[in-house]
N, C-alpha and C positions, 0 to 999 in steps of 0.2 A: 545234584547230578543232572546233565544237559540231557533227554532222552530225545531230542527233536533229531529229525533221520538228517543225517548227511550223508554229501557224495560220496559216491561210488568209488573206490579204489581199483580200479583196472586196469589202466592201461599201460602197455610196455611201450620200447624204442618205436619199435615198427609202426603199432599204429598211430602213437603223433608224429613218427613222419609222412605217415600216410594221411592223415588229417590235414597239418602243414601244406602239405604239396598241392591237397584237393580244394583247401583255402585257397590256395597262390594259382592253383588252374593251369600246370604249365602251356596250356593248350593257349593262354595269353597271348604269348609270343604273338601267334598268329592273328589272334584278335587286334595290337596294337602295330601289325608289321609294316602297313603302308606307310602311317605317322612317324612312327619311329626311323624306318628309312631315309624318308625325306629329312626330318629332326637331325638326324647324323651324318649325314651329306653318301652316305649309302654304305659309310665307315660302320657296319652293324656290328663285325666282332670285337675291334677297337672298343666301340660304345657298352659291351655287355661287358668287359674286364673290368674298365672303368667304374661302371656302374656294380659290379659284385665285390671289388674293392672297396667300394663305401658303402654298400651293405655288409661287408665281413665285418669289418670294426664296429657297429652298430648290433653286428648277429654275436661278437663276443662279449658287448655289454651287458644284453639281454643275460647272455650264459651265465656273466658275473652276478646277477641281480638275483637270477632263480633259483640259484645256490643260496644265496644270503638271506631269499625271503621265499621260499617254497607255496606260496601259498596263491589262491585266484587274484586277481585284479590288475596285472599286468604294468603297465607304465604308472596307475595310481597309485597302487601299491608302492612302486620303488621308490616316486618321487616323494609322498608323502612321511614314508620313514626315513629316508637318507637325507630329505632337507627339511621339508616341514609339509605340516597337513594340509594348510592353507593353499598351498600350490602343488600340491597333489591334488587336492582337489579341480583346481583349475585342469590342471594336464590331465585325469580323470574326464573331464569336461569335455576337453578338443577331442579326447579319446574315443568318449562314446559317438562323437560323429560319424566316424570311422567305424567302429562296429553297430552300428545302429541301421544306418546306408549300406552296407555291403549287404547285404542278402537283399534289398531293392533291387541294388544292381545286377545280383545272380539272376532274380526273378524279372527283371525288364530283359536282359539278353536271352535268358530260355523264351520270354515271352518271342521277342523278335523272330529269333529263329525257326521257334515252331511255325508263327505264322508268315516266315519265308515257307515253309514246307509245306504248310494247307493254309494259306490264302482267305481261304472261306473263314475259318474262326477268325476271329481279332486278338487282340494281342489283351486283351482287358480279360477275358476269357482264359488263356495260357499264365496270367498272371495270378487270378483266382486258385483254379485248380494248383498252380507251385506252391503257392501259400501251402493250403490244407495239405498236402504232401507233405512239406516241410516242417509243419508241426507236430503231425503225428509221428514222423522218422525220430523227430528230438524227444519226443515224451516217452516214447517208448527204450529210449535210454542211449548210452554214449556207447556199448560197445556196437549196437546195428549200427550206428554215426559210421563209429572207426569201419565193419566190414566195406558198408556202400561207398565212403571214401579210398578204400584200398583198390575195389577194382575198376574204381574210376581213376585213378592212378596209375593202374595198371594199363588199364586201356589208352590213356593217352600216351605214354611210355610207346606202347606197341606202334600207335599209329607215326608218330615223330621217329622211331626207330627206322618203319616201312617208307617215311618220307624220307629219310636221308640215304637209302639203302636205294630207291628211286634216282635218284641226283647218282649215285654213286656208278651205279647201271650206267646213264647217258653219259657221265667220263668214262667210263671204260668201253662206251661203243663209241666214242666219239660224237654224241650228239647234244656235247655241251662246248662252253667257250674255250676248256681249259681240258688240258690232255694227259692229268696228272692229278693224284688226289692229293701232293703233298707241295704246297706254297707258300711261301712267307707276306706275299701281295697284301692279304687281309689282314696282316697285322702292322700292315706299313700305312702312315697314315694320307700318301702322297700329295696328292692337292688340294686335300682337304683341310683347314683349318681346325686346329686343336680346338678353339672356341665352338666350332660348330659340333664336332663330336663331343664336347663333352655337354654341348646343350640335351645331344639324344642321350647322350648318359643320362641327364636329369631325369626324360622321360621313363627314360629305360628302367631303372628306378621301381617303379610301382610294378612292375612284372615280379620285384621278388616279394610284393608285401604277402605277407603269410607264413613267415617264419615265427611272427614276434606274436602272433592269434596264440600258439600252441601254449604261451606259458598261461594262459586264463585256465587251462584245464591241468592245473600242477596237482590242484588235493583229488584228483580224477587219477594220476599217477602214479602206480609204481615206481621208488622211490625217486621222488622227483626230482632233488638237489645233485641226482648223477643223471636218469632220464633225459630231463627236459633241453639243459646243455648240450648233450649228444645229439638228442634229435636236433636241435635249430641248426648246427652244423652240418649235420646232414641235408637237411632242407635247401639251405642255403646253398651247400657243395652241389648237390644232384640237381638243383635249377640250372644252377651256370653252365656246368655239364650239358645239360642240352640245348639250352639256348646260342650257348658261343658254338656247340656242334652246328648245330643249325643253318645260323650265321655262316660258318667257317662254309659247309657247304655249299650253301647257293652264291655266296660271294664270287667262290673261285668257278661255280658251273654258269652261273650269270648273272657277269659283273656290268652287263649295261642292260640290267632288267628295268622295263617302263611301264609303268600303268598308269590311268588315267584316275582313278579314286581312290584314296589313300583306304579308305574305309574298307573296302571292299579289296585289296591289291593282294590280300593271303590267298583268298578263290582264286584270282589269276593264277598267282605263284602254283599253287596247288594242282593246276588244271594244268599248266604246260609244263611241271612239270611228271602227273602220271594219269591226265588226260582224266572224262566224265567217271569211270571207276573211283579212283581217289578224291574227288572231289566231292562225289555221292558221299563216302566214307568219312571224309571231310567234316561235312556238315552233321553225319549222325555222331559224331568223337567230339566235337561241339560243344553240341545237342550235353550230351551226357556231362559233360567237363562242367557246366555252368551249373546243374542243378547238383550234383556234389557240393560245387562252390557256395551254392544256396545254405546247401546241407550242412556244412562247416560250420559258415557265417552266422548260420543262428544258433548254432553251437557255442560260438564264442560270445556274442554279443550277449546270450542269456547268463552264463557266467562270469562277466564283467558285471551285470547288474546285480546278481547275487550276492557278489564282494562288496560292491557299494551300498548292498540294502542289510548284507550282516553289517557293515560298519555304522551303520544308522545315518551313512550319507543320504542314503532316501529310506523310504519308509522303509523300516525293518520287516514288520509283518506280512506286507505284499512281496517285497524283491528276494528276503534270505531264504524263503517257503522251500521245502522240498518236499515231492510226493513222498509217501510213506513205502509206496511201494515199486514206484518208477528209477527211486533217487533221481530226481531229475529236475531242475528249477520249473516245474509247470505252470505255474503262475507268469514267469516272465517270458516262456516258449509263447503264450497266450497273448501277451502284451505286445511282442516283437511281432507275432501274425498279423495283430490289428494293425501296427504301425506300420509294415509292410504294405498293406494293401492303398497307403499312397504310389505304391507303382502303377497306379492305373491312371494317374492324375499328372506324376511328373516326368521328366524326361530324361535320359543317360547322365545328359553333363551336368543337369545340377546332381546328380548324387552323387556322380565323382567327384565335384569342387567340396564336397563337404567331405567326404573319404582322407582326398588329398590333403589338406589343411589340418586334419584329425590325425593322419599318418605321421607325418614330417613333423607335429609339435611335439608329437608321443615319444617319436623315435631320437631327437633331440634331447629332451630330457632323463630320458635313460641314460644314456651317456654321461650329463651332467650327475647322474645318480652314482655312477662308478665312483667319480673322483668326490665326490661326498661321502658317501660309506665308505671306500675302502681309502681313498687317501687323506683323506682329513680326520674322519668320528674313530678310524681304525688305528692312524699311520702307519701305512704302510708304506714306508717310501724310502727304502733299498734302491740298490738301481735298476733292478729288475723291477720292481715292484711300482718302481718310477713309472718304468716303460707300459706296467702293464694297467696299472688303475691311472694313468694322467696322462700318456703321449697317447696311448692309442684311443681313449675317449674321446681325449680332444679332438682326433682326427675327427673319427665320427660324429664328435657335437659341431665341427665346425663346417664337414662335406654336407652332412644334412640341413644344419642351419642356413646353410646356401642355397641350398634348391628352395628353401621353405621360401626364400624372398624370390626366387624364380618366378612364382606361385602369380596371376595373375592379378592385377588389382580389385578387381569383385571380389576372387575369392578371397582374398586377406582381409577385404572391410567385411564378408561373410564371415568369416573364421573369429575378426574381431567382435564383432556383433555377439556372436555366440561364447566366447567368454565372457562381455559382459552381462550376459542374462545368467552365466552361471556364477559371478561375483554376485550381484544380486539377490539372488538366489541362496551362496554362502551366507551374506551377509543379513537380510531377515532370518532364515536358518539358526544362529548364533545369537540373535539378539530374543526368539522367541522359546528357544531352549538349551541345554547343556552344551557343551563344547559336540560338535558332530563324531569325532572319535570318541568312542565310550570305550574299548577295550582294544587289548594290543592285542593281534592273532600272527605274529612273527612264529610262534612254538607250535600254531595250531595243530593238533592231531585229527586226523578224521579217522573214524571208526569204519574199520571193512566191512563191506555188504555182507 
């Protein structure tokens, strides 16, 4: 009998979707909105359909996956059962780029901002303190995670709510370009080039990642094989939700809106449209969105190690550990602090060029994982069954696989690079000990706290 503690069984609908959404940061939008603008040719609701289009079919493969395999590890997991372990492992690989980097990235933007807002500290300082914040919120267990991401969720809800209710005021006083809240303009694509909006699709894109984080916290779930499906749907629904809101707003309140820094073009937007008040408000809704995100990301990144350290992909004894009385992977909350604290050394865009490349190979292979287990190992191949394990992956392996070669040429010989170190890696692995899978945990049960 196994007496070693495992996770924690708690959590319901609500708070992986509230995790989800704190992951994904809806408050993104605004962080990517000058890029994305220009990116789309100013076609932004066009671009966010587009763009939740080809994360819906990618957000139902996931659903398909977490049902079949209920358990932590995410894209490793599926692709290593439904095709082989060899190449799970790989997509495991691109994987952890992806969760390894994002709470860098939380921790460099909270870094930024704070020191927009006191000058005097440095941003090396703001990065420090998020770390030790961030590790002690995760050790002390997944349900404070789930509380502090719900009303960080909440709040930015409130504030995107108060923004569009802002916009809504100046059409109905007349102090916007359009005299009317109800237009078809925004979804017409006029002189813009399909190619160009669906380039800011591409972009657009990384605004919904954070749906696909929730299934690393499945043996963390009440029952997860109905859970964790529902939640991604949700996640996925209530982003587009407001972001095509958004969009749909300022488009028709102003549609020949200019700014000179793309970086910085959400402040403007902000500022003219509900002047120094909201833009104060602005930055403290931010402020709070990123370290959430923080909070999420090392939530997930710690339980994708987990899975690979029960599977003996990496050391069993350091990565599968769980406090006896936290349930909590403490050992790898420990290891992702340290590794975080290269946010003091590198800079935004290489942590997104490693995010992105970890994203889109992840999200890819899932897909291919549908029509592996369910239409091939299963047959399932009705016509319904056609449509739902084979046309609609494909969609998804093929919209995704397409942005993946979007992807700029650094980051792809990056991305490459870094599977080859994890070939490698497999391959002494294998030659100095047993096969790396030592046991199947598709049935796994975890014991309630």
């Amino acid at each position: 009998m196994n007496n070693q503690p495992a996770l924690s069984k708690s959590l319901k609908v609500y708070q992986i979707v509230f995790l989800g959404l704190a992951w994904m940061t809806p408050m993104i939008f605004f962080t990517v909105y000058g890029v994305a603008y220009d990116a789309a040719g100013g076609q932004m609701v066009l671009a966010y359909l587009i763009a939740f289009l080809a994360i819906f079919f990618t957000a139902y493969s996931y659903s398909r996956m977490v049902k079949a395999y209920p358990i932590a590890g995410s894209a490793y997991t599926y692709t290593k059962k439904a095709i082989h372990p060899r190449l799970g492992f790989l997509v495991g690989w691109a994987l952890l780029l992806d969760y390894i980097f994002s709470p860098i990235i939380a921790i460099l933007t909270f870094g930024i901002f704070m020191h927009t807002e006191f000058p005097s500290i440095p941003v090396y300082v703001w990065v420090i303190v998020m770390n030790i914040i961030l590790a002690l919120v995760n050790i002390v267990g997944i349900k404070s995670v789930a509380r502090i991401s719900g009303i960080s969720v909440v709040v930015q809800i409130l504030f995107i709510s108060l923004f569009c209710l802002f916009i809504i005021k100046d059409i109905a006083t007349g102090q916007a370009s359009s005299s009317t809240l109800f237009s078809l303009h925004p979804f017409l694509a006029s002189d813009v080039p399909f190619t160009t909006i669906f380039s800011g699709a591409a972009l657009i894109c990384f605004c919904f990642l954070g749906f696909d984080a929730v299934t690393t916290m499945a043996e963390e779930t009440i029952q997860p094989e109905r859970t964790i499906p529902k939640a991604i749907f949700l996640i996925v629904c209530i982003a587009a939700v407001m972001y095509i809101a958004i969009s749909y707003f300022t488009q028709i309140a102003y549609p020949k809106f200019i700014f000179t820094n793309p970086d910085n073009a959400a402040y403007t937007l902000v500022k003219l449209v509900g002047g120094n008040l909201l833009s104060s408000l602005f930055i403290t809704v931010l402020i709070i969105a990123t370290f959430t995100q923080g909070v999420s990301s090392v939530t997930s990144v710690t339980r994708f190690l987990y899975a690979l350290g029960r599977e003996s992909v990496l050391p069993q004894k350091v990565f599968s550990y769980i406090h006896p009385t936290f349930k909590t992977p403490v050992v790898n909350i420990l290891l992702v602090t340290a590794f975080s604290f290269l946010g003091m050394f590198i800079d935004l865009n290489t942590a997104v060029t490693f995010v992105s490349f970890g994203a889109l190979t992840a999200f890819t292979f899932v897909n291919l994982s549908v029509i592996a287990h369910f239409y091939i190992k299963l047959k399932k191949r009705s016509f319904t069954e056609t449509i739902l394990y084979l046309i609609f992956p494909l969609i998804g392996a093929a919209f995704i696989g397409w942005l993946l070669t979007l992807l700029n040429k650094d980051t792809l010989l990056i991305g490459v690079a870094w599977l080859t170190v994890g070939f490698l890696y497999l391959f002494v692995k294998s030659r100095l000990s047993a096969p790396f899978v030592k046991r199947d945990h598709s049935k796994v049960t975890v014991p309630e706290k």
